[in-house]
N, C-alpha and C positions, 0 to 999 in steps of 0.2 A: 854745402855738401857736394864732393864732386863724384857721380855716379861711376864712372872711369876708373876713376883712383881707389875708392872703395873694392871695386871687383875686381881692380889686379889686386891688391892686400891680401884680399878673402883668394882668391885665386893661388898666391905665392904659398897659403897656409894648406887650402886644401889637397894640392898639388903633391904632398907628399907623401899624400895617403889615397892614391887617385881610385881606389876600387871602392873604399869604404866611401869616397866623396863621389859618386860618378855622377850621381845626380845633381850636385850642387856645381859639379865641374862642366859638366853638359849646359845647364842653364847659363852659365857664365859669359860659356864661349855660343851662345845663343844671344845675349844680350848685347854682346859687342859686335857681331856678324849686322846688327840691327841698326846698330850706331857707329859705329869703326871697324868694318869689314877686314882691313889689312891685319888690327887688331886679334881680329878674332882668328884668324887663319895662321898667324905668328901663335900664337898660342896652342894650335892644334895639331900644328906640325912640328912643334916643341913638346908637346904632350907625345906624338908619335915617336918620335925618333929618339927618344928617349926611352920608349920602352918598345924599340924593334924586337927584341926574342922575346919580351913578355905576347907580341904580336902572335910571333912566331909558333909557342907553345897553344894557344888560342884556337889554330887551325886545326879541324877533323878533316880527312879529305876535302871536298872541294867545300868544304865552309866553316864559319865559324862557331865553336860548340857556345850550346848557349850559355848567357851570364859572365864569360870569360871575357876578357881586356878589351880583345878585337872584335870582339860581339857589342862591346857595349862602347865602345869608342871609335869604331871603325863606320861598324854597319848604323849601327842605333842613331847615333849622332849623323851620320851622312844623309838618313833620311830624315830626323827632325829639322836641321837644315834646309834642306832642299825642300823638302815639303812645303814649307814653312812660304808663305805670301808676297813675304817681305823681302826673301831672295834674290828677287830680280834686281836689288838694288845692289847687289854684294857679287852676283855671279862677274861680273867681268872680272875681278878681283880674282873668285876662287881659281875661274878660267889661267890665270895667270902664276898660279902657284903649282909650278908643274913637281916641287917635293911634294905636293900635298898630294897631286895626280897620282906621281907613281907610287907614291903606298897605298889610297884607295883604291888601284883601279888598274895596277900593272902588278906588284909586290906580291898581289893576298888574293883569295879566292874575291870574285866582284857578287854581290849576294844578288840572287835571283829577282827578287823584289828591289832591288837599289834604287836610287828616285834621279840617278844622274841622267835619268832621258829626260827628263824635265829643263835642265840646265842646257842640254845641248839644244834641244827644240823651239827653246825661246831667245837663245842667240842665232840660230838660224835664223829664225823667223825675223828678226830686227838685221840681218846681215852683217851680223859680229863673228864673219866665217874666218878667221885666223883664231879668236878664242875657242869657237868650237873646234876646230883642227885641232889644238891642244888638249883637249879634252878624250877625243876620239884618238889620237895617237897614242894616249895613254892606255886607253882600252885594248886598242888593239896588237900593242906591246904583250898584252897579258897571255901568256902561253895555255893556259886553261881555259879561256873562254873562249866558247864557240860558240854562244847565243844569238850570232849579228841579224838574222832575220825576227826575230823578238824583239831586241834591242830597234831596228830602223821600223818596226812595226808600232813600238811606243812612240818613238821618236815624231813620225811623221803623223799618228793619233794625237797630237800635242797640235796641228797646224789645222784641228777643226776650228777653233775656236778665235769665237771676228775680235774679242779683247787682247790685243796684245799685249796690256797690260795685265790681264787676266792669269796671275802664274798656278792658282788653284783649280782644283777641277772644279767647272760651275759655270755658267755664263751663257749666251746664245751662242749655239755653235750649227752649222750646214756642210754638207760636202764641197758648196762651191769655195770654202773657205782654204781647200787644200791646193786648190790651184797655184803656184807661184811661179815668180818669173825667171828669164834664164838663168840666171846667176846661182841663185839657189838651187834649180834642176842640175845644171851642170855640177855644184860643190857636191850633194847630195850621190849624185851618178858617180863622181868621183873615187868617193870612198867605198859605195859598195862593189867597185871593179876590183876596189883591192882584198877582198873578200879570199881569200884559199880554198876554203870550201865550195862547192859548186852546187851544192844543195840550198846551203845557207846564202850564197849567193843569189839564186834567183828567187828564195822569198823575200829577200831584203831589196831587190831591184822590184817587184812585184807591188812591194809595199810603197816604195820611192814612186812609181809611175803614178800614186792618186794626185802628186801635187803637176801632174803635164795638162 
């Protein structure tokens, strides 16, 4: 029995009914993020773009109405992913899927609770700063969002924690843990210079200074 090959099959069948499958389709593309990350990301940005205006129709002002396509495949799925432990072994992948970037996180309303500061703060922390740049350029693309002092206030709330391995909330964590070195102060300074707001700029430099 090959696990793979079973779950594209079941995948190819449920795939054409994705509202009534959303759950069996979500697990899916959860099971191969697990085992074949490239996998699972071919598959969701196949699943996207394939049904852009069903996206589209999904959006109430700045979010997505519940139950609806982009509610349950944009938002839902973005954070059962990332949430998810096992992530860390897929993010450089997802980092690199900059179609998949700009329909989460440039395209569409970016949901208040999103769990993509988890992604970025743990390629920081490891010094994977070109995939984090990919990540954050796609956010900051997004003509709707202005939350960057929120956003770099989780971000840098991710660099308590001494388990770099550690992608769940849990573990021993201290302040002296935000400390880091130039490289990451400087990438970090970087991006919140490019900030347009001046409010949201100096929370998010404010938030940046705990790792000096």
């Amino acid at each position: 029995m090959n696990k793979e090959d079973i779950l594209l099959k079941n995948y190819s069948i449920l795939i054409k009914n994705p509202m009534k499958n959303a759950e069996a389709i979500k697990s899916i593309i959860t099971q191969f993020c697990n085992d074949n990350p490239k996998l699972a990301f071919r598959c969701w940005i196949d699943l996207l773009q394939n049904n852009i205006e069903e996206i589209k129709r999904s959006v109430d002002g700045n979010e997505f109405q519940y139950g609806t396509f982009g509610y349950k495949f944009v938002q839902d799925l973005e954070s059962d992913l990332l949430d998810n432990d096992g992530f860390k072994y897929a993010v450089e992948e997802f980092a690199k899927n900059k179609q998949l970037l700009e329909i989460l996180y440039t395209k569409f309303p970016i949901y208040e609770f999103a769990s993509v500061y988890y992604a970025i703060s743990f390629l920081i922390r490891n010094h994977k700063l070109q995939e984090a740049s990919t990540i954050l350029t796609a956010i900051y693309k997004n003509k709707t969002f202005n939350s960057y002092s929120e956003l770099w206030h989780k971000i840098i709330g991710r660099f308590k924690y001494s388990n770099l391995d550690n992608y769940s909330d849990g573990g021993i964590f201290s302040d002296s843990n935000y400390k880091q070195d130039g490289e990451i102060q400087e990438f970090c300074m970087s991006w919140a210079e490019r900030i347009v707001d001046e409010e949201e700029q100096a929370g998010a430099i404010t938030h940046i200074m705990r790792i000096f």
